[in-house]
C-alpha positions in Angstrom: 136.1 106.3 5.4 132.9 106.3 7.7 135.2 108.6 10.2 135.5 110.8 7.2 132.0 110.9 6.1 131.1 112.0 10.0 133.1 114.3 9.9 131.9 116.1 6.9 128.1 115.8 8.0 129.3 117.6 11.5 131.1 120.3 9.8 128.3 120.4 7.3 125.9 121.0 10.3 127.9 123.5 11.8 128.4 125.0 8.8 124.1 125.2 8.4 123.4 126.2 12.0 126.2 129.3 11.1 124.4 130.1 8.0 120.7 130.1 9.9 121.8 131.9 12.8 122.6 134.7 10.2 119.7 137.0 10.5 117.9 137.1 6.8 114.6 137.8 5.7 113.5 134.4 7.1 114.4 134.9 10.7 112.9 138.9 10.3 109.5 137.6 9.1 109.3 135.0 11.8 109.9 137.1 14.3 107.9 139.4 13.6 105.2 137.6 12.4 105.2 135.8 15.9 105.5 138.8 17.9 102.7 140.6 16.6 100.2 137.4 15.9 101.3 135.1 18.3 102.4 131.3 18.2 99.8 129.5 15.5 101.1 132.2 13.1 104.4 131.7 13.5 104.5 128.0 13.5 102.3 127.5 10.3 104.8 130.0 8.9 107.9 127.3 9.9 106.1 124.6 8.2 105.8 127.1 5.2 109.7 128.5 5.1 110.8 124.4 5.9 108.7 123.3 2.5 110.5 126.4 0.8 113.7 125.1 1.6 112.6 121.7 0.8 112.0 122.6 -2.5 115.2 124.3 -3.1 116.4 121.1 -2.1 114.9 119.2 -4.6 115.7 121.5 -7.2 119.6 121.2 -6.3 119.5 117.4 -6.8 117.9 117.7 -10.4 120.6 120.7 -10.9 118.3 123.4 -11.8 119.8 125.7 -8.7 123.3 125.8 -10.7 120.4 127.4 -13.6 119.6 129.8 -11.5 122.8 130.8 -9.8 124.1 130.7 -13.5 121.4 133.2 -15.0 121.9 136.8 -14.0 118.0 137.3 -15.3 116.4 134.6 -13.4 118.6 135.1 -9.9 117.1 139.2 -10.5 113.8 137.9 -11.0 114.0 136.0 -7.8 116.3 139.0 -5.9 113.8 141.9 -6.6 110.3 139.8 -6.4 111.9 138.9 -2.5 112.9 142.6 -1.9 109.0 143.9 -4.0 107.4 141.2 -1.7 109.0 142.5 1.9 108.3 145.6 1.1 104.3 144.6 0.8 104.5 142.9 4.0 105.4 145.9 5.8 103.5 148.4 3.9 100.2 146.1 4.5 101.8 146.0 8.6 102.1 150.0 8.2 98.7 149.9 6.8 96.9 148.3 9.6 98.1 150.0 12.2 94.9 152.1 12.3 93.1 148.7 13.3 95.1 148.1 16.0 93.8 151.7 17.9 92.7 152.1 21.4 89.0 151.8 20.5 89.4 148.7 18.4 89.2 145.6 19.4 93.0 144.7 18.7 94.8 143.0 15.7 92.8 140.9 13.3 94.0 137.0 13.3 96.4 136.2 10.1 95.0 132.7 9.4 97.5 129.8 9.8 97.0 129.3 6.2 97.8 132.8 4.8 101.2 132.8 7.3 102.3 129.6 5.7 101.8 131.0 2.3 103.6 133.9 3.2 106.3 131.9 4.7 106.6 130.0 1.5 106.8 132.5 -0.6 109.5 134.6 1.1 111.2 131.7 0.9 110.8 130.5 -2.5 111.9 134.7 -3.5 115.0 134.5 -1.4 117.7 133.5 -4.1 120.7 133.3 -1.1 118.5 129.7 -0.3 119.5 128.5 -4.3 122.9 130.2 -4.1 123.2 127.7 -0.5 122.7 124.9 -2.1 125.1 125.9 -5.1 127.6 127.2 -3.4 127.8 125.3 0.0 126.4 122.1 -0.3 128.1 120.8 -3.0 131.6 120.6 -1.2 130.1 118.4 1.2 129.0 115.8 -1.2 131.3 112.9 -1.4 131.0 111.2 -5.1 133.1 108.0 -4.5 130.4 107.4 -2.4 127.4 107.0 -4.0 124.6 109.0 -6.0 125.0 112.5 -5.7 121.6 113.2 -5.9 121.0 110.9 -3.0 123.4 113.0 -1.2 122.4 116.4 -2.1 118.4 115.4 -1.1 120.0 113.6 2.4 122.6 117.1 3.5 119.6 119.0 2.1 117.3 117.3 4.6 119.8 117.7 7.1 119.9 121.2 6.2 116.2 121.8 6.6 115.7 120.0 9.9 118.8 122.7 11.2 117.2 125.9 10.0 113.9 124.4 11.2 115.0 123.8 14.5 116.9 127.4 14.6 113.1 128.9 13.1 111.3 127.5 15.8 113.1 128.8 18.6 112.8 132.3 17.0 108.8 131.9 16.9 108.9 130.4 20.7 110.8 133.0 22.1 108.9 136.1 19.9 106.0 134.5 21.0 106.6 134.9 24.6 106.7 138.3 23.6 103.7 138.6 22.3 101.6 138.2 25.6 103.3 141.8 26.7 102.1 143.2 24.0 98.5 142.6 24.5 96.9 146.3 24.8 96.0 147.6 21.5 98.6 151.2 22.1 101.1 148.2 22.7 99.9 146.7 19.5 99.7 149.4 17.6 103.8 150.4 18.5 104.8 147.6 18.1 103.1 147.3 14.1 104.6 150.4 13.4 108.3 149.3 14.6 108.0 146.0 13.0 106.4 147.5 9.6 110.1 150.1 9.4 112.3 147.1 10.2 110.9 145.0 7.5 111.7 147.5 4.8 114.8 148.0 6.2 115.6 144.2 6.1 114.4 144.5 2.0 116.6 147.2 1.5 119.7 145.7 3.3 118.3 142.4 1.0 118.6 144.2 -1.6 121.8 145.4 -1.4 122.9 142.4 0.5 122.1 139.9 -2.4 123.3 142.5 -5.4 126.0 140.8 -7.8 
């Protein structure tokens, strides 16, 4: 039986490091958060994104996610609030482009604070995390063995340490980026590109989530 239950936490971390390596809204922000702000930004919003998915974690093992996935208003609610919110991130990107112009002084700071917020709250709008942990966790979890809701909160923390991992090698390696992009022209491009792909990304979420 143990053999078993190994086996189904391997496949269940494959399964998760598949589902992460998926680019979604997550990845997009990170990586652009982290190649236009640098390391501290990116990192606080891991932490944020990681207590997102801790949440819908916790949710799943009191069974409100099934309430979610199960109401077509509350899943649009959550769908077009993610899409409404991207779509603010890269008009206010857009926005402040100006700031970044050869005779400015380069790219105000985003606080660690306000990148974790934002991190959290793409998260917490992203209604593919619920559907994860309606869809795909369940069949991991092994009844004859226990409390399912101590299951579902372990694979979920399994779950979270995986995409964690997978987020904070996106932010290291954008990061390294972000030193060659120094110069404000460089800056400014770079702004500009990252403000069109995040409305592309809400656009493709859009249509990418639609039921």
């Amino acid at each position: 039986m143990s053999d078993v239950f190994s086996g189904s936490l391997a496949a269940f971390a494959l399964t998760s490091l598949v589902i992460e390596m998926t680019p979604g809204p997550n990845m997009a922000y990170l990586a652009a958060l982290s190649l236009s702000q640098g390391i501290r930004a990116g990192l606080a919003a891991v932490v944020g994104v990681a207590l997102g998915l801790s949440v819908f974690g916790a949710v799943a093992a009191l069974g409100l996610s099934a309430v979610i996935d199960n109401s077509p208003l509350l899943y649009e609610v959550l769908r077009w609030g993610g899409v409404v919110y991207l779509l603010w991130l890269a008009w206010e990107a857009w926005a402040k482009e100006a700031e970044t112009a050869p005779e400015k002084a380069g790219d105000p700071d985003v606080h660690p604070a306000l990148a974790f917020r934002r991190g959290l709250i793409t998260n917490l709008l992203n209604p593919k995390a619920a559907v994860f942990y309606v869809a795909v966790l369940p069949d991991f979890v092994q009844p004859d063995r226990g409390s399912v809701a101590m299951q579902t909160l372990a694979l979920s923390a399994l779950y979270v340490g995986i995409a964690t991992l997978v987020h904070l090698v996106i932010v290291l390696l954008a990061s390294r980026l972000h030193k060659v992009v120094q110069t404000p022209d460089k800056r400014r491009t770079i702004r500009r590109v990252l403000a069109v792909a995040l409305a592309a990304i809400a656009v493709w979420f859009a249509f990418s989530t639609a039921r």
